[in-house]
N, C-alpha and C positions, 0 to 999 in steps of 0.2 A: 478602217475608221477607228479613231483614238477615243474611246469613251470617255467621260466624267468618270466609270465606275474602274479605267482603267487607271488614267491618271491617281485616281485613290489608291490604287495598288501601288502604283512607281512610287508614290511618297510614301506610303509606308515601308517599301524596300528602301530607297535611299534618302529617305526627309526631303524637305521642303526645297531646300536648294540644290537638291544630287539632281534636277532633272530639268528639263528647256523643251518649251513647247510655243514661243512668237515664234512670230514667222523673219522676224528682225536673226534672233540667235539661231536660228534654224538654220537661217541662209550661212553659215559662218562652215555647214558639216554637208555641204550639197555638192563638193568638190575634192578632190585631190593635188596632186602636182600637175595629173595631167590636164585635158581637154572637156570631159563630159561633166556634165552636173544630171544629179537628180535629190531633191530634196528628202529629208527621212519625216515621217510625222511625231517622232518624238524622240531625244536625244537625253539617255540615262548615262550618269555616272556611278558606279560598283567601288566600294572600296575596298571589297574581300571577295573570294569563291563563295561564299555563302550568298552574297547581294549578287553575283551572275548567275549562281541556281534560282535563287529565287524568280529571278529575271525572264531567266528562260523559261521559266514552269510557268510564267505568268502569260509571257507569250507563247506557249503553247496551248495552255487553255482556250485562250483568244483565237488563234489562229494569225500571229501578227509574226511579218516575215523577219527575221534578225541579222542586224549588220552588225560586226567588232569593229572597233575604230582607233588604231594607235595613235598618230602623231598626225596622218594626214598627206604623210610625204612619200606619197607611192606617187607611180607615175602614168599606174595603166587601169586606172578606173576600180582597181579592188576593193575600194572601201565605198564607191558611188552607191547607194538605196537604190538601186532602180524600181523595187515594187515598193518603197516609200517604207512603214512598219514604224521597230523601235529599233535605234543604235544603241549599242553599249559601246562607249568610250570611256577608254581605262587611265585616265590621264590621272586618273586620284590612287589606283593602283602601280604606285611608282616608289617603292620600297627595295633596297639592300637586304633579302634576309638572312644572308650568309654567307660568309664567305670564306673557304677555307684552304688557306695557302700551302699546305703538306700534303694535301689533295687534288691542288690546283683546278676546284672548283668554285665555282658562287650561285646562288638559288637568289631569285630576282624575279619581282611582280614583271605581268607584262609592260609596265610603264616607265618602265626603267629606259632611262635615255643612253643609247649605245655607249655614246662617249664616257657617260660617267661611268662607263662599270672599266674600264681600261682608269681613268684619275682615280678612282676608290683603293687600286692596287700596285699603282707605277712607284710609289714610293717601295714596295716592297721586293718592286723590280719582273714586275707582271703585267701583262696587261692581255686584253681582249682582241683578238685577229681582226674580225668583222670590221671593217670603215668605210661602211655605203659612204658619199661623198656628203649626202645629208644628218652625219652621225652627231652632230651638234643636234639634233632635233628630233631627227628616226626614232624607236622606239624598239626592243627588243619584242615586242610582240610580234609588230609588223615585222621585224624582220627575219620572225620564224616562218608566219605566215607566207610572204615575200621570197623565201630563202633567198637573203639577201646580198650580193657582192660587194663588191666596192676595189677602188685600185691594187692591193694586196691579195687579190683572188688569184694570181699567179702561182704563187708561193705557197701561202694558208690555205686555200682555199675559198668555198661559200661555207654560208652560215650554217648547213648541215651538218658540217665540218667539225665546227665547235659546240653544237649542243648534244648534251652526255642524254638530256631527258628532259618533260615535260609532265605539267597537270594542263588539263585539260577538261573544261564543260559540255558533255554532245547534248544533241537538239530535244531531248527529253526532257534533260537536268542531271543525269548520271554523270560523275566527276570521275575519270580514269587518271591513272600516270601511263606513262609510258616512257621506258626507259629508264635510266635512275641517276645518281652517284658514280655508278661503278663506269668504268672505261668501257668494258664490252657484255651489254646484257645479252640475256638468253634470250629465245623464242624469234618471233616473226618482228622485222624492225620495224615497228608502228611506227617510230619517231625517225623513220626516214621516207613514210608513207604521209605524215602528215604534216612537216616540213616542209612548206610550199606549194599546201593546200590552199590557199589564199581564202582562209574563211569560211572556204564550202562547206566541212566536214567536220570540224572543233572551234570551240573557241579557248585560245591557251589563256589559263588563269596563272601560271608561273613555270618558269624555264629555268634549268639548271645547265648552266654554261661552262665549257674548258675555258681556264687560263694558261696561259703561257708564257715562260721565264720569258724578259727584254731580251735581244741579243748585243750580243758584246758591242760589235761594232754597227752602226749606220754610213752609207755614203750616200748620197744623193749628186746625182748626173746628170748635166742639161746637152742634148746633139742636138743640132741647129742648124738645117737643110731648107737649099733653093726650092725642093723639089718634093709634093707628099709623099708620092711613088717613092722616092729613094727612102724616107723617115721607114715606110710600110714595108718594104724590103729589109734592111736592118733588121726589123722583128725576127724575118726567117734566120740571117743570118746569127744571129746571136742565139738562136733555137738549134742550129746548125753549128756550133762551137759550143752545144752540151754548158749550156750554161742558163741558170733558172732564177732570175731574180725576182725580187721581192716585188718589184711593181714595177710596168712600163704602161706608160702615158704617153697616148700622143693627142698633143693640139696643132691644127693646120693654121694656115695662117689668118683665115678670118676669124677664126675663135680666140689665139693668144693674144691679136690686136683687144679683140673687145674685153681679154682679159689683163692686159698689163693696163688699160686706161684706165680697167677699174680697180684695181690692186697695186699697180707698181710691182710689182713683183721680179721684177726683172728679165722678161722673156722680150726677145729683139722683133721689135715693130717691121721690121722690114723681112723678115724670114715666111718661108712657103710650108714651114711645119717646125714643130721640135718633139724629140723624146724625152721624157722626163724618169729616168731609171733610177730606183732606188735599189740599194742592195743591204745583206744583212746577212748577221751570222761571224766567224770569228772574225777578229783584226784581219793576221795573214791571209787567210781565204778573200775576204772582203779587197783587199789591197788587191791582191793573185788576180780576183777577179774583172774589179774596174779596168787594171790592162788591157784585159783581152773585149772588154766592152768597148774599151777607145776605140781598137782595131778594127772592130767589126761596125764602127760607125764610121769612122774614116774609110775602110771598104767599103760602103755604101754610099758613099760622096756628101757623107758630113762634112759642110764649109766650117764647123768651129765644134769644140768637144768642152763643157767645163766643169767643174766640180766645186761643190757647194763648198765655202772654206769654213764654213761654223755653221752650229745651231742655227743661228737667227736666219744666216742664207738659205739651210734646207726650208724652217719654217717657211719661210715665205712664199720660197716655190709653189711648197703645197698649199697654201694658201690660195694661191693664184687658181690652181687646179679645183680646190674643194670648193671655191666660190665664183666658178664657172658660170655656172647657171644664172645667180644675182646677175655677174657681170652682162651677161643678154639679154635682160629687162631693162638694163638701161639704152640699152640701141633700139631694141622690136619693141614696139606695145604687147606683143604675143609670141611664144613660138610652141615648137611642138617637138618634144626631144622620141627619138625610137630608140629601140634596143634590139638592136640582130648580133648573131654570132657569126663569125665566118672561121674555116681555115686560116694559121698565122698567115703561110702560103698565098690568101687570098686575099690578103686584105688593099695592096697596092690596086689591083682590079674593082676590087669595091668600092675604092675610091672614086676613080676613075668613073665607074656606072652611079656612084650620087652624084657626081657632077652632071653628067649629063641627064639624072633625073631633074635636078637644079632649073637646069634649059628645058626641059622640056614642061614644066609647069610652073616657068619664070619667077619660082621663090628663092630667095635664098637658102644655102645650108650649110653649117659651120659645122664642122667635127672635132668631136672631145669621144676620148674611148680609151678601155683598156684594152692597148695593143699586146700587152704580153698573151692576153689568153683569147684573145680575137672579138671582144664583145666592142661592138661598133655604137656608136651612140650621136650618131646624125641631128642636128637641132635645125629644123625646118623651121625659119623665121615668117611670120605672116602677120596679115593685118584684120583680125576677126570683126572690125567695122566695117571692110569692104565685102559687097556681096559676092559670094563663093570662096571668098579666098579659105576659110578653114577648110572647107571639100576639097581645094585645091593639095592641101597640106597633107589630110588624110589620105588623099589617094598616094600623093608622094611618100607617105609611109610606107604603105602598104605595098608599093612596089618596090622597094629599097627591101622589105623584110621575103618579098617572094624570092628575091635576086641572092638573098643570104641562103635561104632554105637551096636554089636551084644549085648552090654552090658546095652544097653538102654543109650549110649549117644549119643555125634556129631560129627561128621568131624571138629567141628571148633568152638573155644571159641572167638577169639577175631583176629586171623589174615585173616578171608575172607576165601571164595573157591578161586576167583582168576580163572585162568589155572592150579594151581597146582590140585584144587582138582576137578574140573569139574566135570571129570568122575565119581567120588564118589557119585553128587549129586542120582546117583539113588541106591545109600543103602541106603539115609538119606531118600528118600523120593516117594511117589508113583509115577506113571505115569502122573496122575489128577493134582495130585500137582505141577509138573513142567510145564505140559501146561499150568497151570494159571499163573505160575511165568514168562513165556514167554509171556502170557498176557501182563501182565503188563510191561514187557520189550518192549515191540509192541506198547502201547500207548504212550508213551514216548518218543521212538526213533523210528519209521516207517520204518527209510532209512537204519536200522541196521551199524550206521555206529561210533555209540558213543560206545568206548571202547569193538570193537567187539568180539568173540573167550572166554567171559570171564563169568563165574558163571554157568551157563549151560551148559550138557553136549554134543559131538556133537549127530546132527539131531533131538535136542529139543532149538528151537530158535525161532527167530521172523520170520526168511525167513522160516523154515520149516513150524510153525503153519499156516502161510500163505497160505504155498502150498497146507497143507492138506485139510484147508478150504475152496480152492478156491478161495478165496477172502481175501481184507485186511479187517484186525477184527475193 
């Protein structure tokens, strides 16, 4: 319950317009990328760590549950209110506060938009790893929270990847760092511990990021197959020829239709898949390279092999790729994208088993994914005006993500469990191991009250592990 006497307090922490309380503006932070809504009963803007301690001391007095809120563009329910409370959303903490190029770091409020911290620095011939596909928009908070992928997780890696260190608000109001400046701190690595905590456990007030010199050369490579199976295949082989590029993409065939209609982009309307390989690093390497990439698509019964001839060709590839998503809103009124990882090895099987989840809950399902490192990203098309069709959806996820785990992968490459995948966590993992993870959820937040309902599944929590024990841990 949002008091009069709280509301007093929000305006005094952030003035008159740092805060939203109709039910009109409300509805705008009751969602994510993905599926589920739950409204918050009050949405605060912070313009500094000082306005998020405040915040949080304010809602601990209260007792009011807390959500952090970047950009909105997650996909598995991590920033959804489920017990309603106050959100802090950092969209006003969105400041460059340093950057330093002999150090090959930068220090950046959470609201820093992925993309612009790569433009801030490409002039000096740097840029930022991290390129979730929604990096025009994502937020460097969320995608510390997130540990976030994107096409380049091949190569770079995720976002843990690249961050040196973090500030950080815990559920008291006590401000930590963790981590720092330096390449390699001392002690126990908090900041790989709370690096795709998805909000349970911190709220990060500002991130200190690795940059990294451009490399010399770019190529970008389109193979273009009758057949998923063979695109899926290829991945092993080129894994098989000790060769690591920078990013492989593959779109099947009903995804690159619905993405060249809406892009132009140039991907062939009548093909059963394509890979989209990017490579990087020197000239002759890069050149060395793409040879043995033809080979090994041509061994895979690639009908056609080609190579972007300029800038403007690669851009738009990518293009095509980063605005995947848009492009399936214009076909589905709805869909429902998952995130499983599989063995490279597996991925042609995987195929294969969502198609026939496909049949068997007569949805559609388009695939877009990063084939290089196996994170599969199925987009189950539906019509949430018919009745059952979203249950339909959800259970089609949910079987597509057991099929990944049964195959020796995971629920989840780079978009979070969230609430979407909770329940899942007990095929990813034993019983032992989620009570520890509830552990540590428990040290962190005692009052279970920082982004509650989220990553665990229910009656494995902080208030359960409590009960069981009798005592707080």
């Amino acid at each position: 319950m949002i008091t009069a006497q709280i509301l007093s307090r929000i305006e005094a922490i952030v003035g008159k317009r740092g805060y939203l309380t109709s039910s009109t503006d409300l509805k705008l932070y009751e969602y994510d990328g993905g599926v589920d809504k739950h409204r918050p009963d009050v949405v605060a803007f912070p313009k500094s760590t000082d306005d998020v301690v405040a915040l949080v001391k304010l809602a601990a007095e209260f007792g009011l549950p807390l959500v952090g809120r970047g950009a909105g563009t997650g996909l598995s329910g991590g920033v959804i209110p489920r017990a309603g409370g106050l959100m802090i959303a950092f969209s006003k903490m969105n400041k460059i506060l340093e950057i330093d190029l002999d150090n090959e770091y930068a220090v950046l409020q959470p609201g820093v938009v992925n993309l612009d911290i790569t433009l801030a620095v490409q002039r000096d011939g740097y840029f930022f790893a991290p390129d979730p596909s929604s990096q025009r928009a994502c937020t460097i908070g969320g995608n510390v929270s997130e540990n976030a992928g994107g096409p380049h997780t091949l190569a770079y890696g995720v976002t843990t990847n690249h961050i040196l260190g973090f500030e950080a608000v815990l559920i008291d109001g006590t401000v930590i760092l963790v981590g720092g400046k330096e390449a390699d701190p001392i002690g126990y690595d908090l900041r790989g511990l709370l690096t795709g905590s998805e909000g349970t456990m911190v709220l990060v007030t500002k991130v200190i990021v690795r940059l990294m010199r451009a490399p010399e050369a770019i190529k970008t490579l389109l193979a273009i197959y009758d057949s998923p199976a063979d695109a899926g295949n290829t991945v092993a082989e080129i894994t098989a020829r000790a060769i690591t590029p920078a990013a492989v993409e593959m779109l099947d065939g009903v995804m690159l239709r619905m993405v060249e209609e809406a892009t132009h982009a140039g991907y062939p309307l009548d093909a059963a898949a394509v890979l989209l390989i990017e490579l990087e690093g020197l000239k002759e390497v890069v050149e060395e390279q793409a040879e043995q990439i033809k080979a090994a698509c041509m061994a895979s019964n690639a009908r056609e092999f080609r190579v972007a001839r300029n800038a403007e060709e690669r851009d738009l590839l990518w293009k095509g790729r980063k605005n995947a998503f848009g492009a399936v809103g214009r076909v589905s009124p709805f869909y429902y994208v998952q995130d499983g990882v599989v063995p490279r090895t597996k991925i042609a099987p995987t195929l294969a088993y969502i198609h026939e989840v496909s049949k068997k809950y007569g949805l559609e399902i388009s695939n877009i994914f990063h084939a290089g490192d196996g994170n599969m990203h199925p987009i189950i098309l539906f019509d949430a005006r018919k009745p059952g069709d979203l249950e339909k959806a959800q259970h089609a996820g949910d079987d597509i993500l057991r099929y990944c785990v049964s195959v020796g992968g995971s629920i989840t490459g780079e978009h979070g469990v969230g609430m979407e995948k909770m329940e899942l966590m007990r095929d990813q993992f034993p019983r032992e191991t989620l009570d520890l993870i509830a552990r540590f959820k428990n040290l962190f937040d005692p009052t279970c009250r920082l982004n509650p309902g989220k990553l665990l599944p229910t009656g494995i929590g902080c208030m359960e592990i409590r009960q069981r024990a009798g005592t707080e841990i």
